[in-house]
VEXFILUM-942943 format. One line per 2 residues: their letters; for each residue x, y, z of N, C-alpha, C. Coordinates in pm, 1 decimal, always signed. Each point is the difference from the previous one (the first is absolute). Layout:
N
a) X Y Z X Y Z X Y Z | ...
***
This chain:
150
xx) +3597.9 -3832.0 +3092.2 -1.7 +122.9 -75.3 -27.8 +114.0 +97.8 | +87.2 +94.5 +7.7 -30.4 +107.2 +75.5 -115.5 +70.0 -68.8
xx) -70.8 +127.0 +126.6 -130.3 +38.4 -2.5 +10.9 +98.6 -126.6 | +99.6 +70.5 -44.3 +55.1 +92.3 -93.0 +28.6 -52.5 -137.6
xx) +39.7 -106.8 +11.8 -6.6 -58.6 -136.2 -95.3 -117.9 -70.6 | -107.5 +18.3 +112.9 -127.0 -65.5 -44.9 -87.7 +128.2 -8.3
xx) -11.3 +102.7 +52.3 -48.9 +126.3 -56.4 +14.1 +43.2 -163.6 | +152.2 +22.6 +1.5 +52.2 +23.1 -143.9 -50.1 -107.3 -107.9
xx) -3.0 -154.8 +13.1 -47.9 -96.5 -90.4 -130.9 +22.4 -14.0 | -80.3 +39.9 +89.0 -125.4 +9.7 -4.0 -69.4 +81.5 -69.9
xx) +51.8 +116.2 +3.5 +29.8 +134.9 -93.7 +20.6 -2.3 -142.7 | +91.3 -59.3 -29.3 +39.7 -34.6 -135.3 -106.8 -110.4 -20.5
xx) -65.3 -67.5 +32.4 -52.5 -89.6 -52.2 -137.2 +110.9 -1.9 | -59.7 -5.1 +65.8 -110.6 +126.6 -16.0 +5.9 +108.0 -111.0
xx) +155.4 +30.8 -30.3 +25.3 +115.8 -105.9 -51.0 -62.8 -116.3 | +50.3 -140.4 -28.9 +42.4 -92.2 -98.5 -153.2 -64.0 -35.1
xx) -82.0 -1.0 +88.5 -163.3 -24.1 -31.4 -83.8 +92.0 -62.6 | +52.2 +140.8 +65.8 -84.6 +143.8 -37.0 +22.4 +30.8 -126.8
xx) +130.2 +4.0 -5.9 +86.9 +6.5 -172.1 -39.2 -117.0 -74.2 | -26.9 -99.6 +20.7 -67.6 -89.9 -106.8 -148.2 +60.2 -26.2
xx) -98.1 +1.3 +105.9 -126.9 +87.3 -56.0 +7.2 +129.7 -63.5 | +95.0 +35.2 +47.1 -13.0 +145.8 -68.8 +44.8 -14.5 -166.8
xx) +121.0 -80.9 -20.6 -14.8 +2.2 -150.7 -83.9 -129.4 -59.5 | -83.6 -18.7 +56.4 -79.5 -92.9 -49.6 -164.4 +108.7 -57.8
xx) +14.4 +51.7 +103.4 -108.2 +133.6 -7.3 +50.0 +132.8 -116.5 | +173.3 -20.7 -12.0 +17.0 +82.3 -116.9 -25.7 -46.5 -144.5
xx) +24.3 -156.5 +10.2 -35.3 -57.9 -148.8 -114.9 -11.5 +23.1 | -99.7 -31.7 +57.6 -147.3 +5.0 -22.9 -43.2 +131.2 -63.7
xx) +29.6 +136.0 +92.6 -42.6 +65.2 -65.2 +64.4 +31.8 -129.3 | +122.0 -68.8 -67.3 +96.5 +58.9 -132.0 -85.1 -81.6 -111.0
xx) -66.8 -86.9 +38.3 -104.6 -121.8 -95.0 -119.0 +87.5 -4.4 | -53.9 +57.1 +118.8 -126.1 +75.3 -47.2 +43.0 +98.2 -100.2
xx) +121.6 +94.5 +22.5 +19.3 +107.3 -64.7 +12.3 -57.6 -186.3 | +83.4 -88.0 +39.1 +13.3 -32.8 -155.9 -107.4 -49.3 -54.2
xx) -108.9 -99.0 +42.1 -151.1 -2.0 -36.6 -48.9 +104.9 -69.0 | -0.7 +107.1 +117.5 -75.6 +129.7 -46.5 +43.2 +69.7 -159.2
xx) +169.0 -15.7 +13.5 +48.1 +23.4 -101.2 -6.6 -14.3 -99.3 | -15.8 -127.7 +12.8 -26.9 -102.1 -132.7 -117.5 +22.3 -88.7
xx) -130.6 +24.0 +65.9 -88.4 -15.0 -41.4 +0.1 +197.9 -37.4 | +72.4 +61.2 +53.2 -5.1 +165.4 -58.8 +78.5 +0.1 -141.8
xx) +122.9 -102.5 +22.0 +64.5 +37.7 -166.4 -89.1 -153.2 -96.3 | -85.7 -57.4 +42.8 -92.8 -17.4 -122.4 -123.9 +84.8 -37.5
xx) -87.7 +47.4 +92.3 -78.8 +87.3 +11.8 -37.1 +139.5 -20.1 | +113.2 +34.8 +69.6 +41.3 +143.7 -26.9 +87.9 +38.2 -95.3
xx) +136.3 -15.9 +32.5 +84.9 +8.6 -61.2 -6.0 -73.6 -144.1 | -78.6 -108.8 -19.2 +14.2 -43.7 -137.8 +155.0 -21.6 -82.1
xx) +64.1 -40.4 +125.7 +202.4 -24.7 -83.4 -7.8 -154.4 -25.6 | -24.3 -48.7 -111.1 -14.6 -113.5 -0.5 +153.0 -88.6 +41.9
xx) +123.3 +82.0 -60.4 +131.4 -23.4 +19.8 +45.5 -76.6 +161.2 | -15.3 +161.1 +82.1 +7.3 +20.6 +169.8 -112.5 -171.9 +26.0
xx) -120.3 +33.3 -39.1 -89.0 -146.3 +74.7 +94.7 -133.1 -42.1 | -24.1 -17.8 -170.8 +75.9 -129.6 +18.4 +135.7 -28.8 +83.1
xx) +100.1 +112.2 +14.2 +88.6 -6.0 +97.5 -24.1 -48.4 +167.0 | -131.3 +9.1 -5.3 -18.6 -27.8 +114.9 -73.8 -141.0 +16.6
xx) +16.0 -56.1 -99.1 -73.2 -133.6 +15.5 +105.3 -94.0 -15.9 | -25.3 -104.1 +47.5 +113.3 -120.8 -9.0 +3.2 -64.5 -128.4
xx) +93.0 -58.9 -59.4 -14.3 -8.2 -121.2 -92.5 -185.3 -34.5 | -50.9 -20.6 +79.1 -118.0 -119.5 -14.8 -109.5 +50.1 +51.6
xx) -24.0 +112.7 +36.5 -103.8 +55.6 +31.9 -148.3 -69.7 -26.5 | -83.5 -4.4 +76.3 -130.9 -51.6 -35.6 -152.8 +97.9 +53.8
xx) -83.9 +23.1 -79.3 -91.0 +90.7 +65.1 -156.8 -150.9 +18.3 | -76.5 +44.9 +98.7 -88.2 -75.0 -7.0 -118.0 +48.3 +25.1
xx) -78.9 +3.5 -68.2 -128.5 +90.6 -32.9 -67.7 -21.3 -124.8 | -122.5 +28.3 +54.8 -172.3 -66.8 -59.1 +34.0 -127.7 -37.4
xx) +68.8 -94.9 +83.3 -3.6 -123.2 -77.6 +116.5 -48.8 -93.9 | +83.4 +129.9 +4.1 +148.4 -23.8 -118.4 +82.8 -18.6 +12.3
xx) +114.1 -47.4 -42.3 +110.1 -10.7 +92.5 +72.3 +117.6 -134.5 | +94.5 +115.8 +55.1 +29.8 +116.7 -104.4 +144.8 -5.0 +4.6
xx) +90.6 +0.3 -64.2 +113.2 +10.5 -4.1 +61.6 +170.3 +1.6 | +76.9 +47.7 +29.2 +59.1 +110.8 -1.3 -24.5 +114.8 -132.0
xx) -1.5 -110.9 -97.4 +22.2 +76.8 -127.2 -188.3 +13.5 -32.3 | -37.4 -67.5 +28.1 -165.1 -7.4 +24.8 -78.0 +94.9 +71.3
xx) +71.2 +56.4 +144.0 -1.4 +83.4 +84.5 +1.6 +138.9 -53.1 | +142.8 +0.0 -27.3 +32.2 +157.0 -58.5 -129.4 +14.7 -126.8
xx) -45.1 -119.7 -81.8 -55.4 +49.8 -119.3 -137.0 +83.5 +38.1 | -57.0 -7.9 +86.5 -109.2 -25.1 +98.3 -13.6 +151.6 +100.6
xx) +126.2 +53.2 -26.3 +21.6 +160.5 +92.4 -86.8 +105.4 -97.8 | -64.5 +75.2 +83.9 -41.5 +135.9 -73.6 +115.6 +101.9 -102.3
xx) -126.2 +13.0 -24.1 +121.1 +94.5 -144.3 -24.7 +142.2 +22.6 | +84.1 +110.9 -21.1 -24.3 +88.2 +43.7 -171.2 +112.4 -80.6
xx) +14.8 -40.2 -120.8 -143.6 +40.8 -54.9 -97.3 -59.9 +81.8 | +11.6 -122.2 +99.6 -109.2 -39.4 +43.1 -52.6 +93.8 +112.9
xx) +71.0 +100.8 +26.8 -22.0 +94.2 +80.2 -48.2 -85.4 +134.1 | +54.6 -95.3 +81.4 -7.3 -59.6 +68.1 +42.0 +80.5 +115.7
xx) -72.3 -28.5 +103.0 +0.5 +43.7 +136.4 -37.2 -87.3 +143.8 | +96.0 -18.7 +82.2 -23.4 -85.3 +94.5 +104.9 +46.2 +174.9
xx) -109.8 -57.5 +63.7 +75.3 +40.5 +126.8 -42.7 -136.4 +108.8 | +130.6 -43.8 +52.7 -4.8 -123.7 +56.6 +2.5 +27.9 +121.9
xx) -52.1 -80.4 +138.1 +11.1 -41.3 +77.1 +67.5 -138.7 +15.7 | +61.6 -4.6 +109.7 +41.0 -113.4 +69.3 -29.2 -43.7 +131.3
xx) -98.6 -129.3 +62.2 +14.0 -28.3 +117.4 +51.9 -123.7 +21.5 | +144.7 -22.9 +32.3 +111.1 -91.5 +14.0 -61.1 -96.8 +118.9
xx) -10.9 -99.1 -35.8 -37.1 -112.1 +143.5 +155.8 -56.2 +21.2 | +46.7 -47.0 -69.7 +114.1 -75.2 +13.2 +143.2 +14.0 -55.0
xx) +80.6 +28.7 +34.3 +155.9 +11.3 -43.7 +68.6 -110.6 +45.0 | +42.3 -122.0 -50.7 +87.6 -74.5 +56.2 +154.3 +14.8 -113.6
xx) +108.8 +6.2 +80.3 +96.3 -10.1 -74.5 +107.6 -126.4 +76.5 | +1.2 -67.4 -105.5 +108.2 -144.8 +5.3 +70.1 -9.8 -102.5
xx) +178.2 +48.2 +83.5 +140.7 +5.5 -118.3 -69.0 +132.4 -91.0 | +60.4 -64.2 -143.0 -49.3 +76.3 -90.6 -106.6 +24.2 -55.0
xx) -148.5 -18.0 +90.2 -68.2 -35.0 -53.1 -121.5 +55.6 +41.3 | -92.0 +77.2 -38.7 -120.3 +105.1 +74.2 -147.1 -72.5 -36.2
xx) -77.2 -15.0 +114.7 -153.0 -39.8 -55.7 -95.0 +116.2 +48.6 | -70.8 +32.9 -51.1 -106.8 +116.4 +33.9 -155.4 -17.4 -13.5
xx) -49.4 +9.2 +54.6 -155.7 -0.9 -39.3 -61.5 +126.1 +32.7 | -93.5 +45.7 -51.6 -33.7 +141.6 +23.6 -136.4 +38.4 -83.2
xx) -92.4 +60.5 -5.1 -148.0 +42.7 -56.6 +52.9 +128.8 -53.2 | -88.6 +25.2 -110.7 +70.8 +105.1 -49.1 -114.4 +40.6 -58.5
xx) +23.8 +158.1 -21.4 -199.4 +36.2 -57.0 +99.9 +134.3 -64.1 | -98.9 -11.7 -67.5 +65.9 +128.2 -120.1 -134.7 +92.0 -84.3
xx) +49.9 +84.4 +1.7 -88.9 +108.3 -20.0 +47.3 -3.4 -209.4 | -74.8 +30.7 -112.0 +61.5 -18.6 -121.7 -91.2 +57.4 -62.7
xx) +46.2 +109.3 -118.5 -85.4 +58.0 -46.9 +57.0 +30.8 -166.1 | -23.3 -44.1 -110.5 +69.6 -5.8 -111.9 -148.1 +50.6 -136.4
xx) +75.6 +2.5 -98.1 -131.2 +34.8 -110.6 -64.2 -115.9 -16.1 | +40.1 -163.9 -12.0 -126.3 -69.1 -40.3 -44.1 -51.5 +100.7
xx) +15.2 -32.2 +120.7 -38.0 -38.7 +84.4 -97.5 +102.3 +147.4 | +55.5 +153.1 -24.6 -62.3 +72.9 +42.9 +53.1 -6.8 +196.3
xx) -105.8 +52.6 +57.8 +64.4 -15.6 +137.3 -14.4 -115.7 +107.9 | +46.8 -74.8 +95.8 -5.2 -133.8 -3.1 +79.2 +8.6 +144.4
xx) -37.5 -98.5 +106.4 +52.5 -79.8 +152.1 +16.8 -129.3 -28.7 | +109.5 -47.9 +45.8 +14.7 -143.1 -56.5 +44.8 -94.2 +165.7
xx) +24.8 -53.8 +20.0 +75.7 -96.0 +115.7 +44.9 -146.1 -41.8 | +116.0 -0.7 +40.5 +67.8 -131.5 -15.7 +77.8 -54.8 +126.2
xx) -6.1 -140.1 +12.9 +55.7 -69.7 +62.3 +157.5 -29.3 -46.5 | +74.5 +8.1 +66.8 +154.6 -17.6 -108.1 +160.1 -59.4 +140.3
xx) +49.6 -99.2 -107.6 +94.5 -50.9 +109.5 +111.5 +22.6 -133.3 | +120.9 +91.8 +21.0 +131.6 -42.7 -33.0 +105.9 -33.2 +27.3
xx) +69.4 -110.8 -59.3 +134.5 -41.5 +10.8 +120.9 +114.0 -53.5 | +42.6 +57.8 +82.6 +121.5 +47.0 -44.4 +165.2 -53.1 +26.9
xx) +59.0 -21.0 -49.2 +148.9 -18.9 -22.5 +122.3 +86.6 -18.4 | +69.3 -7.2 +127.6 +107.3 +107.8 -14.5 +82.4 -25.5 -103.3
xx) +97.8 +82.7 -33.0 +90.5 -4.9 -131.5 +78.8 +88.0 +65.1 | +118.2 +23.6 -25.8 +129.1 +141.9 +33.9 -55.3 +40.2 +87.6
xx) -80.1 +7.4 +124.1 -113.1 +62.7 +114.6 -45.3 +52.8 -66.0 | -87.2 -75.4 -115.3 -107.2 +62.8 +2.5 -121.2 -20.5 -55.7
xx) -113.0 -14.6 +10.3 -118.4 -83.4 +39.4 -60.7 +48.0 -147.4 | -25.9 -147.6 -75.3 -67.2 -13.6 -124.3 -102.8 -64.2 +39.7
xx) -123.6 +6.8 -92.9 -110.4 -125.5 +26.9 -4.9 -134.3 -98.4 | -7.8 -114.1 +26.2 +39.2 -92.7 -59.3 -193.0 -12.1 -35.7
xx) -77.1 +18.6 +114.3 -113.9 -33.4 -15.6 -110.3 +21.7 +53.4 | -116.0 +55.7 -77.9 -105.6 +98.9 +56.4 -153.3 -116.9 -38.1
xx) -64.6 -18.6 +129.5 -108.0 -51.3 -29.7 -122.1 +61.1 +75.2 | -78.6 +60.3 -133.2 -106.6 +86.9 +82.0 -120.9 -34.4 -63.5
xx) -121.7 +40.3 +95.2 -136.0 -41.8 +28.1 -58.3 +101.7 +28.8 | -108.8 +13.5 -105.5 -106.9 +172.3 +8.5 -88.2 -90.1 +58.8
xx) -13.4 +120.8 +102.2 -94.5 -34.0 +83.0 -136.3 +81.7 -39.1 | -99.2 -67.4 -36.6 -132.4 +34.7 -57.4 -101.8 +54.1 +99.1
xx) -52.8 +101.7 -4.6 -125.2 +60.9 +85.7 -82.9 -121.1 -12.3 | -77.0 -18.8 +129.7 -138.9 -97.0 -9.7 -81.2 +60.4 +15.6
***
């Protein structure tokens, strides 16, 4: 192999490594974004429509011990008389994406302030499964863990 066309292979193969991290680093961050999302059009936004659209249609929630189905989920969203108020954080430990398929783990603390519950800091432990569809990332499955002050 001449010195010129082991340069050029070398190159392309280097391109062909960088360009794999780099859109590997674009769907990581397109999973955080839609996370964030997710949890603004139940929270905020209150569209019960837009959320279930965004859930897979076997969806499973897992929390205090329950296993919640979708339709269980939505029943479970603030209502707008509840004058509900919340502001999330996210600190993402992990993004793995394999095929169609996203895992996340991440702590999440939220600030929440509503009429019966009053004003309130919460923290949870939380890993979701998301699942692409048409490109584009539903959650099949959310399992989270409040993490309790000692």
């Amino acid at each position: 192999m001449k010195r010129r066309d082991f340069i050029a292979a070398s190159g392309i193969l280097v391109a062909g490594v960088c360009a794999t991290e780099v859109m590997a680093a674009d769907d990581g961050t397109s999973v955080k974004r839609f996370i964030e999302d997710w949890y603004l059009t139940y929270f905020t936004k209150l569209d019960k429509e837009k959320y279930r659209a965004m859930l897979t249609d076997d969806y499973l929630l897992l929390e205090n011990g329950e296993i919640i189905d979708a339709a269980g989920d939505i029943a479970l969203m603030p209502r707008v008389e509840d004058e509900y108020k919340r502001t999330d954080a996210f600190d993402f430990r992990s993004v793995k994406i394999t095929g169609d398929y996203a895992f996340a783990i991440y702590f999440l603390q939220s600030e929440m302030n509503d009429k019966k519950n009053g004003k309130r800091n919460l923290k949870w432990l939380e890993s979701v499964i998301l699942r692409r569809s048409s490109n584009t990332w539903r959650v099949a499955l959310l399992h989270s863990t409040r993490i309790e002050k000692k």
